[in-house]
C-alpha positions in Angstrom: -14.8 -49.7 23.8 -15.4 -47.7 26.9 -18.2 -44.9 27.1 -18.2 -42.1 28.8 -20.1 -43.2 32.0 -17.5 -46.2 32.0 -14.6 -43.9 31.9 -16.5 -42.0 35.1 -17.5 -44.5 36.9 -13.4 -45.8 36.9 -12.1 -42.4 37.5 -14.4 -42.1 40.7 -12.8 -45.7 42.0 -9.2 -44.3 41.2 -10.6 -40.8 43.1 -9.8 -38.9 40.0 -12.6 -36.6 37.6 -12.4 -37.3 33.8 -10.7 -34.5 31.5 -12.7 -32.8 29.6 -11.9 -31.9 26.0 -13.4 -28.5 25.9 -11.3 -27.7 29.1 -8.0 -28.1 27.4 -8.7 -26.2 24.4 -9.6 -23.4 27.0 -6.4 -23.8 28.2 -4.9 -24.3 25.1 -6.5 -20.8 24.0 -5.1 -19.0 27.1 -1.8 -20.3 26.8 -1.8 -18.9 23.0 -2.9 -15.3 23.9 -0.4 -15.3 26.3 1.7 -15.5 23.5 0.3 -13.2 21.5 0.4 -10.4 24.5 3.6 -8.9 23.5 2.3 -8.3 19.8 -1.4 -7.3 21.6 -1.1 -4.8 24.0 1.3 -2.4 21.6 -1.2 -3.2 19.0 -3.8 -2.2 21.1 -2.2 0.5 22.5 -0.5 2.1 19.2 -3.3 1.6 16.7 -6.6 0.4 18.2 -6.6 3.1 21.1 -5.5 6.3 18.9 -8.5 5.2 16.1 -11.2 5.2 18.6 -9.9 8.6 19.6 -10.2 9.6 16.1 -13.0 9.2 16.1 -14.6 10.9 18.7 -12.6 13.6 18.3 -14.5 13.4 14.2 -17.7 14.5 16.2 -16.1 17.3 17.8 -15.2 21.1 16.8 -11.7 21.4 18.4 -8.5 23.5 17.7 -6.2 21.2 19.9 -6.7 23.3 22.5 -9.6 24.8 24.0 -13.1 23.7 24.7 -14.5 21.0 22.1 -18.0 21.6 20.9 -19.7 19.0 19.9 -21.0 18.7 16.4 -22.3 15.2 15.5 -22.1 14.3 12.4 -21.2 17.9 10.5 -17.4 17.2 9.9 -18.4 14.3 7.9 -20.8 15.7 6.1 -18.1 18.4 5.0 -16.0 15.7 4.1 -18.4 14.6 1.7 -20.1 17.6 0.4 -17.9 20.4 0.3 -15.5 20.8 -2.8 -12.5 21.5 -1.0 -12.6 18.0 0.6 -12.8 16.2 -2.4 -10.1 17.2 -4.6 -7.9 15.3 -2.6 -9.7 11.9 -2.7 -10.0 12.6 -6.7 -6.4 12.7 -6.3 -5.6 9.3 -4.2 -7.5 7.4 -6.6 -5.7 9.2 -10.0 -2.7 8.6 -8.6 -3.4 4.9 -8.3 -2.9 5.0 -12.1 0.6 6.2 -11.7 1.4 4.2 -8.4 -0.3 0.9 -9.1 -0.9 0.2 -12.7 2.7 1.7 -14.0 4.0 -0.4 -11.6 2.4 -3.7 -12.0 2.7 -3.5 -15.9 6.6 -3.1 -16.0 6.8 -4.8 -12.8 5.3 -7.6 -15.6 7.1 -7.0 -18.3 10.4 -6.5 -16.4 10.3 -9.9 -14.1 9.5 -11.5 -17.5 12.7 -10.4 -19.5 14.9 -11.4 -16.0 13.5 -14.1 -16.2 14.7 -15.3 -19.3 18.2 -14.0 -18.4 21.0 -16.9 -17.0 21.6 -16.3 -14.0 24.9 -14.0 -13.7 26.5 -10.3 -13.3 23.6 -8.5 -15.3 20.7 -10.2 -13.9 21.8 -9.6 -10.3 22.5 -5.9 -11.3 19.7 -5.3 -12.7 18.0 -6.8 -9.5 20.1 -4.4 -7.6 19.1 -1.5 -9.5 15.5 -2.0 -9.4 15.4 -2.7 -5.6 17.7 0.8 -4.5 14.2 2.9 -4.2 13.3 0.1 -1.8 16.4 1.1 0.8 16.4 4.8 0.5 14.2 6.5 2.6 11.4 8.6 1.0 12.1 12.0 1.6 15.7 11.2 0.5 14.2 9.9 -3.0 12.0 13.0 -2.9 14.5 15.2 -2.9 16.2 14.3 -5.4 14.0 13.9 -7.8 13.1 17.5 -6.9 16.5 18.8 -7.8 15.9 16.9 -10.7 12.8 18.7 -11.4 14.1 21.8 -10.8 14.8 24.7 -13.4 18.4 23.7 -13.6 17.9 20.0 -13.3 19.0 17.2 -15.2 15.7 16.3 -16.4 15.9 20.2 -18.3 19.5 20.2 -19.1 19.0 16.7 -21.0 16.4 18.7 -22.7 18.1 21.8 -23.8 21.1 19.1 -24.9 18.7 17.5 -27.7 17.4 20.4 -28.6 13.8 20.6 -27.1 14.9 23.8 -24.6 11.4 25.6 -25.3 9.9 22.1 -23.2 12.0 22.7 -20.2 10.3 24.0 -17.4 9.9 24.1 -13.5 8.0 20.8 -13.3 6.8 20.6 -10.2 5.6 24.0 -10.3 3.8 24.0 -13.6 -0.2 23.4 -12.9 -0.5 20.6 -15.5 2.5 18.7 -15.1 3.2 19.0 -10.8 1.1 16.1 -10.4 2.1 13.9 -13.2 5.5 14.7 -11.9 4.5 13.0 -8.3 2.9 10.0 -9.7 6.4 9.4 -11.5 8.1 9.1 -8.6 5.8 7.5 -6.9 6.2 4.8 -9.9 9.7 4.7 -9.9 9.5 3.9 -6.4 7.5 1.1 -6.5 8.6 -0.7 -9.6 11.4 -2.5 -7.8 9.0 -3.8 -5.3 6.8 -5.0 -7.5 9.5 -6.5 -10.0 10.7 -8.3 -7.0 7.7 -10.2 -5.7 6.8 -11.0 -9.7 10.2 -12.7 -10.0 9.5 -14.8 -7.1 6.3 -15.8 -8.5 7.8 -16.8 -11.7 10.5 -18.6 -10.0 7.5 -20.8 -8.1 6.4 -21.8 -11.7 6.3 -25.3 -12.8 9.1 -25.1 -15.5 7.6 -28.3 -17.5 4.7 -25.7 -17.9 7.3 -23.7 -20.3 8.2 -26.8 -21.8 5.3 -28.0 -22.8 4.2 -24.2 -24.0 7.4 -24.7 -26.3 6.2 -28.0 -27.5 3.3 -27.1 -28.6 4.9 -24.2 -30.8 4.1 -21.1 -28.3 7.2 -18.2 -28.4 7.9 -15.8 -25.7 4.3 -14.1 -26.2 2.6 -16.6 -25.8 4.2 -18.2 -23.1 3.8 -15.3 -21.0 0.2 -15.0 -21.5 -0.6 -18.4 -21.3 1.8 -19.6 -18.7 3.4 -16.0 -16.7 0.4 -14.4 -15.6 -2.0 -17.0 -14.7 0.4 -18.0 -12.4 1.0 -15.1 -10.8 -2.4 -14.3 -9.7 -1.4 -14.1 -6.4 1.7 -12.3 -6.6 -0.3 -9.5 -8.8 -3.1 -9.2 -5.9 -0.1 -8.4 -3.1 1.3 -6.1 -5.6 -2.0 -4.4 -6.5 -3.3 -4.2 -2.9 0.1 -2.8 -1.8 0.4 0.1 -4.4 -2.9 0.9 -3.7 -2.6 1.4 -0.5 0.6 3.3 -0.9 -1.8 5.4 -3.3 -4.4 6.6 -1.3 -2.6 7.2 1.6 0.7 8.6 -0.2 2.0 11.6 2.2 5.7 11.5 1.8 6.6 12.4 -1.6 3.8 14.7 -1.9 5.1 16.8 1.4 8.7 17.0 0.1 8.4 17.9 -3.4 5.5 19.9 -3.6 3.4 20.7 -0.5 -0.2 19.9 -2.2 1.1 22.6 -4.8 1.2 24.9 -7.1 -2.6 25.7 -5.8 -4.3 22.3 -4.4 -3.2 20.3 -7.8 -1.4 17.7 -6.1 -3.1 17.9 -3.0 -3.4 14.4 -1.7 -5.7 13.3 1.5 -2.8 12.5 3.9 -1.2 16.0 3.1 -4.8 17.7 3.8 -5.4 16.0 6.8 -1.8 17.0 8.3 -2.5 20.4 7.4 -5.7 20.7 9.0 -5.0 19.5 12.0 -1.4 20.9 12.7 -1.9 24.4 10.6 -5.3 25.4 10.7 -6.1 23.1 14.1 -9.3 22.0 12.7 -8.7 18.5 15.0 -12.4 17.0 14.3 -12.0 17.4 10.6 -8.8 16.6 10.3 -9.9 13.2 12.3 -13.0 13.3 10.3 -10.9 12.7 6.9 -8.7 10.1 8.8 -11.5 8.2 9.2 -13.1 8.2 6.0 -9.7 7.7 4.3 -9.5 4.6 6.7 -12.9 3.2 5.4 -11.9 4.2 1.9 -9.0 2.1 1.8 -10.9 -0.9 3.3 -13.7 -0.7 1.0 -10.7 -0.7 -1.8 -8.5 -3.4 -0.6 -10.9 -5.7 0.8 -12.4 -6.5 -2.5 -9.1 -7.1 -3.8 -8.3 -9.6 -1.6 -10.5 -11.7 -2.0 -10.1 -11.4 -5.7 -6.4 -12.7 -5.0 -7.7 -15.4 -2.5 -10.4 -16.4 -5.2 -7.8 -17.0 -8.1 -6.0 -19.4 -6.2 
């Protein structure tokens, strides 16, 4: 076996220099980010650039327009402190009841029950049906659930039809139910999604596991609690950290159906942070609310995946 001095010693008689190892993982390096420069630079440019301008314009007073004063830390401090700022992160994280846990449980139980179903005309229908709110665009789903909602809609003329008339009401005007209202759709919309990734996680199950569950006497019950759902750790942690995320930053449906209203009961922080910056051109606030929502998410999610990554 040669060493090192050898292999010199013979590539100075040949008039050649030895390789080094650490100069072709350079290379190797530079050749990958070379690769990676089309994904990079709009990266960088799109999403890196505009959150460092966030945030200095979170230590400014600014309309948009004129002169920016500069403030320090005071927008964040009214994020925190004043009343006004907070209803709407009270919000984001109530509606992770109706956006994430809704979901995830019938998400559950609904992947279970297609699971058991042979493979034909109803199961793919039903896979169909629960994946539509996945292809129509938002506003298009907000909308009609709106009309729905409405005085007139269908949701108060199935009402008056059974005989419970004196219930109907303008829902998504009506103080105490506008925001339970939102989080429906918001569930609705994200049940197929989450259906969806728990059927392919039950799919990746070892199918002796089920046998040997029904061996040793366990019925559909027990099978999903002692087979279904440890195995789809994983699959719950994408579907958790997705619907939360969809949660605290929900804009859309909010926007369409109800505009933070009636009053600030559905207020939500991507609605408040829109309105501050493009109606009352508060730009540092609005940035200042941006950010924290940012860091809100992130202290959220982060947590939650590694959760997912320790159960595997």
């Amino acid at each position: 076996m040669t060493t090192l001095s050898q292999r010199t010693d013979l590539s100075r008689r040949r008039g050649t220099t030895p390789r080094r190892p650490g100069g072709r993982r350079r290379g190797k390096a530079w050749v990958g980010l070379l690769f990676t420069l089309p994904a990079l630079v709009p990266y960088v440019l799109f999403v890196l650039r505009p959150l460092v301008t966030s945030v200095q314009y979170s230590l400014y007073d600014w309309n948009g327009i004129g002169v920016a004063r500069f403030v320090g830390l005071d927008n964040y401090r009214t994020v925190l402190t004043s009343s006004d700022e907070l209803v709407p992160l009270l919000h984001a994280f109530e509606l992770i009841g109706f956006f994430t846990v809704i979901p995830v449980v019938l998400g559950l139980i609904t992947a279970a029950l297609l699971h058991g179903l042979p493979d034909g005309p109803l199961a793919r229908t039903a896979r169909v049906v629960l994946f539509i709110p996945q292809v129509i665009p938002l506003v298009a789903a907000a909308l009609a659930w709106s009309w729905m909602y409405s005085s007139n809609g269908v949701l108060n003329q199935i009402l008056r039809a059974v005989g419970l008339g004196d219930q109907s009401r303008a829902w998504l005007g009506d103080f105490t139910w506008a925001f339970p209202a939102v989080g429906i759709i918001g569930s609705w919309v994200l049940l197929g999604l989450c259906t969806l990734l728990l059927m392919t996680g039950i799919n990746k199950i070892d199918p002796a596991l089920y046998d040997a569950a029904e061996v040793d006497g366990a019925g559909p019950v027990q099978k999903f609690f002692a087979v279904t759902l440890p195995g789809l750790r994983r699959e719950i942690g994408v579907c958790v950290t997705v619907t939360v995320i969809a949660a605290l930053a929900s804009f859309d449906v909010v926007y369409v159906t109800t505009q933070g209203g009636p009053g600030t009961q559905t207020m939500v922080p991507g609605l408040e942070i829109f309105q501050l910056a493009f109606t009352q051109r508060t730009v540092g606030l609005a940035s200042a609310n941006a950010i924290v929502l940012m860091v809100l998410v992130l202290l959220v999610v982060t947590p939650l995946q590694r959760l997912s990554k320790g159960a595997e």
